[in-house]
N, C-alpha and C positions, 0 to 999 in steps of 0.2 A: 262874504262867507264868514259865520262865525263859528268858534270851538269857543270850548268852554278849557280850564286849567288841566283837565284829565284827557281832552283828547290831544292838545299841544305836547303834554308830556308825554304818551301813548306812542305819538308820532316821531317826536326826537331822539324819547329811547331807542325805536324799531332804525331811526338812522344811525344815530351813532352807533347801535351794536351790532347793525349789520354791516354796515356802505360806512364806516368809517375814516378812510384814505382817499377815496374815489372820487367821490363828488364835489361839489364846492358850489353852492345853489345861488343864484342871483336871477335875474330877471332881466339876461341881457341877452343880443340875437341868438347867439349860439345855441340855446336853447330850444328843444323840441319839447313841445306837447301834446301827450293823448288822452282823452278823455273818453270814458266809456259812461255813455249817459244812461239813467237811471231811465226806462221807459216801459216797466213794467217786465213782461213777460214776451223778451223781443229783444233785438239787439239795435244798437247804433255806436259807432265809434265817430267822435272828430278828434281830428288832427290836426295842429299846427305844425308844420314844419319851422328851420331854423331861419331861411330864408320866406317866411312869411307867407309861403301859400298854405290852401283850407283845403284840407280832404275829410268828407264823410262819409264815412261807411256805413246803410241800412240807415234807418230810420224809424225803425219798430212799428207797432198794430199802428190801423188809422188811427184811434186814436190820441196817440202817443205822440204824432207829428205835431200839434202846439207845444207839447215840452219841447220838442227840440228844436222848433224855431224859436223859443221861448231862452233857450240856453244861446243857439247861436248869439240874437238880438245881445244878451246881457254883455257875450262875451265881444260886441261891436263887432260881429262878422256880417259884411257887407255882401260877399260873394265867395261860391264855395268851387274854387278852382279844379275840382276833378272830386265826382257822387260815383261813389264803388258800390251797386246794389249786388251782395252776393247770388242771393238766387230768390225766385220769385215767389215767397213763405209773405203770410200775409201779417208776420211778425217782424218782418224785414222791412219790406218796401210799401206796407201799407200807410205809414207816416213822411213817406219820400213825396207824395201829392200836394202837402202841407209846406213841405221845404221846398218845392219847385215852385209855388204859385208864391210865396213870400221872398226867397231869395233867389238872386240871380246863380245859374249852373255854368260854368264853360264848358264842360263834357261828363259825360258818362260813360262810364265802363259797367258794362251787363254781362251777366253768365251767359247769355244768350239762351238761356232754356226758356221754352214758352209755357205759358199757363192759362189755361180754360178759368179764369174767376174773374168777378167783378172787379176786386181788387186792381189783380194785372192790368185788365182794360184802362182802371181808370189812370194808373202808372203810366202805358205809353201814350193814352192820351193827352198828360200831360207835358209828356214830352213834344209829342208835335206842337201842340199849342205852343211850347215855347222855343220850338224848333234849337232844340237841345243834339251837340252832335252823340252819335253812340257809338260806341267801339266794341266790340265782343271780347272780351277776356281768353287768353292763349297759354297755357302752361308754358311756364318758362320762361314768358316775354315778363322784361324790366321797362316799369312804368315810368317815364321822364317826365317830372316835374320838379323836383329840388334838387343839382347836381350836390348836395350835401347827401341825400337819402337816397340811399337804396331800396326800392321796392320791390320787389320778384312774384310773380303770380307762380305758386306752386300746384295747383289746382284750379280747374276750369271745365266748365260742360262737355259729354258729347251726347252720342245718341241713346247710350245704353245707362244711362245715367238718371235714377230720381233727382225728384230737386234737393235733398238734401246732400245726394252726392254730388251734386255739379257746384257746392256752391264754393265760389272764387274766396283762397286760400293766401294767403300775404306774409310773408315773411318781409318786413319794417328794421332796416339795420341803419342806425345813425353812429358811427363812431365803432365804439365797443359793444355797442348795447341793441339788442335785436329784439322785435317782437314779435310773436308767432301768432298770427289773430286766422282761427280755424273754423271762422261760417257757422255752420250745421253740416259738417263736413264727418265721415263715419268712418268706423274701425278699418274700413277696406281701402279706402284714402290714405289711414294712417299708415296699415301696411305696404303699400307704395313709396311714401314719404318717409319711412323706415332704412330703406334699399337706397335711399339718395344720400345720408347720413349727412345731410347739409340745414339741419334744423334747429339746431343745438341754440337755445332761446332765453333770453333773463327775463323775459315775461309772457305767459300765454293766455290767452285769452280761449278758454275752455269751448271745445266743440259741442254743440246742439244743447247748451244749458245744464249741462254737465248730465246729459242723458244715458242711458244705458247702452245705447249704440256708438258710444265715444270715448275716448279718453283711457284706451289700453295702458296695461302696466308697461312693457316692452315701450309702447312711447312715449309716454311718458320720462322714462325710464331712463329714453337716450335723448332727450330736450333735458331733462335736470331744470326744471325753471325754479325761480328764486322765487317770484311770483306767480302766483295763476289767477286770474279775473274768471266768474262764471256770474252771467246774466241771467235773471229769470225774477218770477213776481213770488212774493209769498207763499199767495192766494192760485199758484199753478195747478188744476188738474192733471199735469203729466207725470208729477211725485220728482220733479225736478229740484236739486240736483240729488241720484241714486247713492248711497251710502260706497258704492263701488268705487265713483269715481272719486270720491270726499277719499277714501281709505290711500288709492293709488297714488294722490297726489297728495300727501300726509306721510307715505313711503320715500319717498324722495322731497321732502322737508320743505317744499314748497307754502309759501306765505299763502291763507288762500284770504280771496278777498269778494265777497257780490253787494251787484248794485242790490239784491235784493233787503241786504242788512245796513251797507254803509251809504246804501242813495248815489250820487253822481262820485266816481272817482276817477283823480287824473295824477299820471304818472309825467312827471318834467323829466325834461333828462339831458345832461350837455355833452352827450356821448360817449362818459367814461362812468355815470355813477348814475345815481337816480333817486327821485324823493316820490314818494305817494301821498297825497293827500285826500282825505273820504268828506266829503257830504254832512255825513251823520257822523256823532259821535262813535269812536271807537270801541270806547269800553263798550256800548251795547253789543259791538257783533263779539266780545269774548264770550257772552252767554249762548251765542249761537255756532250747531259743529262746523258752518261753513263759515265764520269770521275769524 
């Protein structure tokens, strides 16, 4: 990964004059990483835990699944010990067909919401192919895989549910440091998740691409995030992300940050403080309202 002198400086300042006492960065276990890959107009998160297992969330359009077997590979991931497909959007899980034929799955966790597309079909067919186990996502239920991380599923399908309402919602707590990573998950989720007042996040990962149907002031409002991630392509016909949701989370002084301006970016974090680092040069997303 290269920066040039402007984004190295860009990056130090935004540490030292935010996360100045907290953090203390090295490149030793204890460290967690998330990375929210750049895969256009779609979502995907990997994850490193502290203890060394790989969680991926989504996996963006088909075509988008070479980036990120393309990113896994760079980053020597071998095997991705637990694939969280939130729900069955063919900007989600349509590059998860790419990552199951290229690397090995130990399980899956699915919304369990079903979908009439070609897409879908070709998802659980390649799941049998690789006779992949699946577990249905349960509100509430804590996912065990690193006794370091806390996972909680706060959202999860039922019947009265579109797919972007069912789609499985994560709260990510390592230490001090929590992330709120919100699917295509909508205002009437948020309003439930409101009533639980157990949300409260240093970094969020913006719901449905920061769509009109997402990202209330009130929730905003009571997360307070330091950070906010919002994925989505340039070149979106949906007018992704609304100047609404850019204003509410600009109300509450959140850093905002898209793969659409800074390309692949990942937050390290050793549980009490945290560093970001982008892709693409920084100074470009200053010229953009969402950088």
């Amino acid at each position: 990964m290269r920066f040039g002198k402007w984004s190295i400086s860009i990056i130090l300042i935004f540490f030292i004059t935010v996360y100045p006492a907290n953090f203390s960065y090295s490149e030793a276990k204890e460290n967690m990483k998330v990375h929210f890959i750049d895969v256009g107009q779609g979502d995907s998160i990997f994850i490193e835990t502290p203890n060394d297992k790989t969680i991926l969330i989504d996996g963006g359009p088909p075509k988008s699944g070479k980036i990120v077997v393309k990113f896994l590979k760079k980053h020597h991931i071998e095997k991705i010990d637990l694939l969280i497909a939130t729900h069955p959007d063919i900007d989600h899980i349509g590059g998860l067909v790419a990552v199951m034929k290229s690397i090995d799955v130990n399980r899956i966790i699915d919304s369990g919401k079903l979908h009439t597309t070609n897409t879908f079909a070709k998802y659980i067919d390649q799941i049998i192919k690789n006779d992949i186990p699946v577990e249905v996502a349960k509100r509430n239920e804590i996912i065990e895989l690193d006794p370091l991380v806390k996972i909680r599923i706060l959202n999860s399908h039922n019947g009265k549910k579109n797919n972007n309402q069912s789609s499985i919602v994560l709260r990510l707590s390592y230490k001090e440091i929590d992330f709120l990573l919100m699917g295509d998950s909508e205002r009437k989720q948020e309003k439930r998740l409101i009533k639980t007042n157990e949300i409260q996040s240093e970094i969020l990962k913006v719901g449905h691409h920061g769509s009109k149907t997402s990202t209330s002031f009130p929730f905003v409002d009571l997360i307070k995030p330091q950070i906010a991630i919002l994925t989505y392509s340039k070149t979106n016909h949906y007018g992704h992300p609304v100047n609404r949701v850019i204003r509410n989370l600009q109300k509450v002084n959140a850093h905002i940050y898209s793969t659409a301006v800074f390309g692949n970016i990942t937050i390290t974090t050793d549980g009490n403080g945290y560093f970001v680092i982008t892709e693409k040069d920084p100074i470009d997303g200053l010229l953009n309202k969402t950088g």
